[in-house]
Every structure is written in structure tokens, then in C-alpha cells.
N, C-alpha and C positions, 0 to 999 in steps of 0.2 A: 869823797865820792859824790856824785852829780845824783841829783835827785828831781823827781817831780811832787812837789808839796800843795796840798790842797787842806787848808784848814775852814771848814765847817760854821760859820755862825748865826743865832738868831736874827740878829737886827745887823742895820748898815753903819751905827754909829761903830758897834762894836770891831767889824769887819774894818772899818779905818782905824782903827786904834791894834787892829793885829797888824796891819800894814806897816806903822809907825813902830812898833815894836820888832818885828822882821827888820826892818831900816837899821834901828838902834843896834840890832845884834849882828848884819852888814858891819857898821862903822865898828862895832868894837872885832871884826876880824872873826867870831862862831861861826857866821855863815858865810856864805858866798854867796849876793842875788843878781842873776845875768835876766831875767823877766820878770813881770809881776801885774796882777793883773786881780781888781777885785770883782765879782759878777754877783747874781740876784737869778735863781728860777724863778722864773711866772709861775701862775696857775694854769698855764698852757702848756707848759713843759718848753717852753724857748727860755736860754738864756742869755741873759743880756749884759754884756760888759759894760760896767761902768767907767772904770779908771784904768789905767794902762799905766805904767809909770816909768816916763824916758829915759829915766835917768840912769837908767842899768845896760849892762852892753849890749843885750839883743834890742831895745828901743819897742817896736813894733811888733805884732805880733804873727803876723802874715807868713803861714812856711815855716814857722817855727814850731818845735815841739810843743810849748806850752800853748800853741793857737791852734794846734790839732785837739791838745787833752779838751781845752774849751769846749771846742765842737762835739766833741766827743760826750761831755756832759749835758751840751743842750738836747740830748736823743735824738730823735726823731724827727724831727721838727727843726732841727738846725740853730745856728746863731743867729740873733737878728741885731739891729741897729742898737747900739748901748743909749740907752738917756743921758749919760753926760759926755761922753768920750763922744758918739758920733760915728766910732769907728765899725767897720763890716768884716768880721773873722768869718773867711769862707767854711765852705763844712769839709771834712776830713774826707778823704778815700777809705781807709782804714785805720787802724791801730797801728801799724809799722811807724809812720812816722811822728807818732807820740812817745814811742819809745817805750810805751809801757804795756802790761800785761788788760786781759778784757777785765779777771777777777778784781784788778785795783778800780777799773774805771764803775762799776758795779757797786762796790762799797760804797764808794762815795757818792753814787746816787743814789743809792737807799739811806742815806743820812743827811744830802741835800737837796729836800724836797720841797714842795711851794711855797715863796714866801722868806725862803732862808736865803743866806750870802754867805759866800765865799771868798777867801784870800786863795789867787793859783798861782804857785809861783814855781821856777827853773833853777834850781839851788847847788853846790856844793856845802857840805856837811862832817867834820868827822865825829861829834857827841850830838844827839839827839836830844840829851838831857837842857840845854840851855833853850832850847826852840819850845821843848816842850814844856818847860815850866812854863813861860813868858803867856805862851797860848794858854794855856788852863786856867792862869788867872783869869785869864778874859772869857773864860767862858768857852774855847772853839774847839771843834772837836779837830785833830790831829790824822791827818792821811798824808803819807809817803811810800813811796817807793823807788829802790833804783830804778837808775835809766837804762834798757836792755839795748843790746846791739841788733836788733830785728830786723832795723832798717834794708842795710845791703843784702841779708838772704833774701828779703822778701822778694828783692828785686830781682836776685840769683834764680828765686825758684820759678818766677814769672816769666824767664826769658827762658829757664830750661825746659817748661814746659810747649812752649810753641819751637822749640828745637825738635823736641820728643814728636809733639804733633804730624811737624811738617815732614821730618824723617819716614816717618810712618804712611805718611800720603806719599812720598815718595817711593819709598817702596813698592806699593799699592798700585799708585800709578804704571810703572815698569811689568807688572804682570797682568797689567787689565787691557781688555778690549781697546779695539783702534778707536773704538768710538766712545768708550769712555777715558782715555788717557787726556783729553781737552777738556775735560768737565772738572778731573780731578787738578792741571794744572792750573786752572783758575781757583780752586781752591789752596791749593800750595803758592800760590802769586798772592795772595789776597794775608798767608798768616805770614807770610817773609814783610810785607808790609805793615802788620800789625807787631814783630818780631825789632823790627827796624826802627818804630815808635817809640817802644815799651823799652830798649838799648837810650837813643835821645833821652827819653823821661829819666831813666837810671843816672846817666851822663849828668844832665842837668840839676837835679835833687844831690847828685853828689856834690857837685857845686856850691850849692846852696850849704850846704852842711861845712863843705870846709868855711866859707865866708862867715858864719856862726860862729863854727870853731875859733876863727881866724878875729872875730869882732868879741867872742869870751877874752882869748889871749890879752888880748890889747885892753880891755878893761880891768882884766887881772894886772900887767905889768903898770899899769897907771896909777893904781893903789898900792902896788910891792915898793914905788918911788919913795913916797912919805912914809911907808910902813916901818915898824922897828920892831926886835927882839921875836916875842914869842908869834904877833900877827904877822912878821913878814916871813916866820920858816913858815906859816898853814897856809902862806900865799903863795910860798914858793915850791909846796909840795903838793899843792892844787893845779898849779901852772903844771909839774913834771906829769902828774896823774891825767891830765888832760892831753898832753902833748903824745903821752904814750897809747891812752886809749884811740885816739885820731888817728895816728899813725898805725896801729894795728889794723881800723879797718879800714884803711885806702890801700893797707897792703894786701888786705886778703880780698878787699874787690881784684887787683890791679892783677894778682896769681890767680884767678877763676877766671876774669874777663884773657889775659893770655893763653889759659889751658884750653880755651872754650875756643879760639883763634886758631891754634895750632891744631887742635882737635880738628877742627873745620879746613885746616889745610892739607891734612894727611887724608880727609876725607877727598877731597878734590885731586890729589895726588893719584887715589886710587882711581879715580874716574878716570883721569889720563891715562895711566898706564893700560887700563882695559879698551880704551876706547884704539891706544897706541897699536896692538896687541890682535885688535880682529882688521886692522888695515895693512 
């Protein structure tokens, strides 16, 4: 199961030495790690990425779930410049594309408060027991949670609502004054353009999301090569679990974004026929 892991530590030695231990249980096939990234809050509440570690199949953090949860941690105040990395994680729009709930992002800021570091990392998992022993020696305190499918509704309910909106000015429009029906179509111009945006953005972020998916894959069958026995069935049943969860939601985008189509053509069907009808 994919996970988003955020372990907790006092000091930065020790936060490198949970890294290395995550690695260690990577190579022996326990986990799965597609990002990783160790950070530091200030006494300002910004945090600041130190390390990034390329060597996993997302590489970078930009657009990615585990470079939203970041953001997402540094509150208020955003991400700034890491002191060793150098690198700049923009700040989130929301929680959708971190994949995870508000109440996870909460816990873990009330346990990583100024001063402390953290290991974030983008994981598959199927025992918790092996990740958590390794961390307890060391000290870190242990936060996970699944990765929710949020993403595509968020988008879903963002577009249905400037459907809902614009409808409604349309209607509106149709029974109002001569002198108001150009006031109100410039408002229904103005959310069909905002409508039109926010469709793009959906478009594009799904994009994104398959090429993720598509850069997981490929770093999973890379290791399934040299893999043997018991690590290459959890590499090949991480590979199936993935392939299935991807494909679920580009199928239920791909069935909402047609229903939403056809909706919209029966709507304009009817316009014709009435418009057919009074000529």
C-alpha cells in the first residue's frame, strides 16, 4: 500500500541515520522508497529542506505529493531555501494533492515543532512492524498514513461547481430585463473562462500524475530485475497494486469528464430544438 511517512526526530544527526536505515530496509525489499527528503522547522515556523535523495524514482520534489505534504508542514509561512539542498518546494494550493487527510498533516505538526527534523518520505509498505522497530531505536517518532484518492474529485467538484454557477446565471439571465441580460452575460463569459482554466489545470496535473506513476513503475521494474524469491513477489505485488490503483482513477476521471460532455450536448440539443421550434 503507498504511503505518506513522516518520522519525527530531535537532532539532524539522528534524522541521517533514519534515512540510512529507510535505505537499508528499501534494499532488503520491506519498503518501497519513490521520494525522500529530510527537513528542519525553524523558530519561524518555515521549513527548510535539507537533503532530497535522487536516488529514488520521483528524484525531485516539485508537483509531487511528498513536495506538497512539505509545504504543507512548513504552515503558514511556506517553504523557503534548504541550507544544503538549495532547492525551492513551492507552497501547496491545498491538501488534494498531497493525497492526504488535514488531521494527519496536524499530528505531525504538533510533534514537529522548532528546532526538530524530520525524515518525509513517499513509501510502499505491507508490515509496519519492520519500519517501526528500525525508527524507535533511533529515537523518531513514527507518522503514516495512506494515500487518499482526493486528487481527481477535488478537481471534479471544482469544475461542477462553475457548471452549477454558470447554469444558474443562465437561467437568470433568460428571464431578466433587456438591460440586465449584458451585465449578467459578462458575468457567465468571465466563469466559462474560469471553467475552461480549472478543465486545463485538471488536464495537466493528471498528466503529471500519470508520469509519477509512470517514473514509480519504472523504478519498481528496475529492482524486480535483480530481485529474487520473497522481495521480487512484494515487488511484483506493489507493481500490480499500483498499476490497478492508476487505472481506477483515470477511469473514473475519463467516465465523469464524458458524462459531463454528453450532459452538456443534450443540453445544447435542447437549445436547438427550441430555437428550431419558434422559427
Amino acid at each position: 500500500m503507498e504511503k505518506m511517512l513522516v518520522v519525527v526526530f530531535d537532532s539532524e544527526s539522528k534524522a541521517y541515520e533514519g534515512t540510512n536505515a529507510l535505505s537499508q530496509l528499501d534494499r532488503e525489499g520491506s519498503i518501497e522508497i519513490y521520494a525522500e527528503s529530510v527537513i528542519k522547522k525553524n523558530g519561524d515556523g518555515k521549513t527548510v529542506v535539507l537533503k532530497t535523495e535522487d536516488e529514488f524514482p520521483l528524484g525531485t520534489l516539485g508537483g509531487t505529493a511528498i513536495g506538497s505534504l512539505i509545504g504543507l508542514l512548513g504552515g503558514p509561512y511556506g517553504v523557503i531555501i534548504g541550507a544544503a539542498s538549495g532547492s525551492l518546494v513551492g507552497a501547496v494550493d491545498d491538501l488534494s494533492r498531497s493525497s492526504i487527510g488535514a488531521e494527519f498533516v496536524d499530528d505531525v505538526s504538533a510533534r514537529l515543532t522548532a528546532g526538530k527534523y524530520a525524515v518525509v518520505a513517499d513509501i510502499s509498505e505491507e508490515w509496519v512492524t519492520p519500519l517501526d522497530v528500525k525508527m524507535e531505536q533511533l529515537g523518531g517518532q513514527v507518522f503514516r498514513t495512506a494515500k487518499l484518492d482526493v486528487e481527481t474529485e477535488q478537481m471534479k467538484r471544482a469544475i461542477t461547481a462553475y457548471d452549477l454557477e454558470i447554469a444558474q446565471l443562465e437561467k437568470e439571465r433568460k428571464e431578466a430585463a433587456d438591460d440586465r441580460k449584458a451585465k449578467l452575460q459578462v458575468k457567465i463569459d468571465k466563469l466559462k473562462e474560469k471553467r475552461q482554466k480549472k478543465v486545463e489545470q485538471a488536464n495537466q496535473r493528471l498528466e503529471q500524475m500519470k508520469n509519477e506513476h509512470d517514473r514509480k513503475v519504472q523504478g519498481l521494474k528496475k529492482k524486480a530485475v535483480t530481485a529474487r524469491g520473497n522481495m521480487k513477489a512484494a515487488i511484483d505485488a506493489r507493481l500490480d497494486e499500483m498499476n490497478k490503483d492508476h487505472q481506477r482513477t483515470v477511469a473514473k476521471w475519463k467516465t465523469w469528464e464524458a458524462e459531463r460532455l454528453e450532459k452538456k450536448a443534450d443540453l445544447l440539443d435542447e437549445k436547438a430544438k427550441k430555437l428550431r421550434s419558434q422559427t
